[in-house]
Structure formats: C-alpha cells, structure tokens
C-alpha positions as CSV (number, residue, x, y, z in Angstrom):
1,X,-4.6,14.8,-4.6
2,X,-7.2,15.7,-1.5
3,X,-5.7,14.7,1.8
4,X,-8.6,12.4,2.7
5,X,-8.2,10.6,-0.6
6,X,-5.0,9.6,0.4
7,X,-6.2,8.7,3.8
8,X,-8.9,6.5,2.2
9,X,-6.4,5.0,-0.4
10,X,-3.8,4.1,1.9
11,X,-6.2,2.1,4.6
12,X,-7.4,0.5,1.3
13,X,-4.1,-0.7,0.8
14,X,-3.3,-1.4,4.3
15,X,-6.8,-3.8,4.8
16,X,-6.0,-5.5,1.2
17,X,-2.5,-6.4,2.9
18,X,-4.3,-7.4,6.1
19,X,-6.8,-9.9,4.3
20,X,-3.8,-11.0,2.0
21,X,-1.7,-12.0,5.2
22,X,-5.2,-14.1,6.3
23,X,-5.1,-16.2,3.0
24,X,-1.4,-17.4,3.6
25,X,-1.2,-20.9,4.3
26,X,2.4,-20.8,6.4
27,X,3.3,-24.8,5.5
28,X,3.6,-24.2,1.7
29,X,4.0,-20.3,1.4
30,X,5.0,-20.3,-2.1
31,X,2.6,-22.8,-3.3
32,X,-1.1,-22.3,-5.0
33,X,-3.4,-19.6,-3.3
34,X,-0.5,-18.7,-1.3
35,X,1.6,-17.5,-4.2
36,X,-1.3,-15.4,-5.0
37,X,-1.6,-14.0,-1.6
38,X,1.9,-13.4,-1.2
39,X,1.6,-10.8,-4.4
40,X,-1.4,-9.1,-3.2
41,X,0.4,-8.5,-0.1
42,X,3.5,-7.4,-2.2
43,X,1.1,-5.4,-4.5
44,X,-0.3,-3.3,-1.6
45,X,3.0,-2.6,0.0
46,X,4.1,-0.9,-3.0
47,X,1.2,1.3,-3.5
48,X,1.2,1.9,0.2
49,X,5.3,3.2,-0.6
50,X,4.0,5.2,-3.8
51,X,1.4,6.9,-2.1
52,X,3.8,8.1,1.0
53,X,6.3,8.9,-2.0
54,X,3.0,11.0,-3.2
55,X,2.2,12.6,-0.2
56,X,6.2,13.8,0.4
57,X,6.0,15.0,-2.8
58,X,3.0,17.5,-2.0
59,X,5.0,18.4,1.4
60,X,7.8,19.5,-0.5
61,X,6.0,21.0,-3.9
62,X,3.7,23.0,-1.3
63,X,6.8,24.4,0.9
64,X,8.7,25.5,-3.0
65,X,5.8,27.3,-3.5
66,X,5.6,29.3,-0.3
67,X,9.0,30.5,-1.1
C-alpha cells in the first residue's frame, strides 16, 4: 500500500471520528442517533488500529527483506 494512501486513509478515519464525536448528545449517550454515533466513532478507531497494524507490518516486511 502507497505511503500517501495510508496517509489519506487514516485522516479519513480520524475526521469520521471527529464528526462522529460532534453528533453525540452527552445526556442520553446510548440512546437514538447517539448509539449510532458512538459506533461510527468505534468503527473508525478500529480501522485507524488496522491501518497502524498495516503500516508496522510494511516496516518490518521491508527490513526482512533487506536482510
């Protein structure tokens, strides 16, 4: 995966996350839009874990390969 995809992707994530956090009504978190908010914000932390998993994945499949 190109370096600036990654880049891209993960302030994609980030900004979802962002404008998730905007939609949480803090009086009833677990209630109506808030629920749905709550697993966007969920959703985007996990791709924004799998795509540092990713990216330490390249680190170490590029310094195998060196050796």
């Amino acid at each position: 995966m190109n370096k600036k995809l990654l880049i891209i992707l993960l302030f994609l994530a980030l900004g979802l996350a962002i404008y998730n956090v905007t939609l949480l009504d803090f009086d009833n978190v677990f209630e109506g839009d808030s629920l749905i908010a709550c697993i966007g914000i969920l959703a985007s932390v996990c791709a924004i874990l799998l795509l540092l998993i990713l990216s330490a994945s390249k680190k170490i499949e590029q310094k195998i390969k060196e050796k």
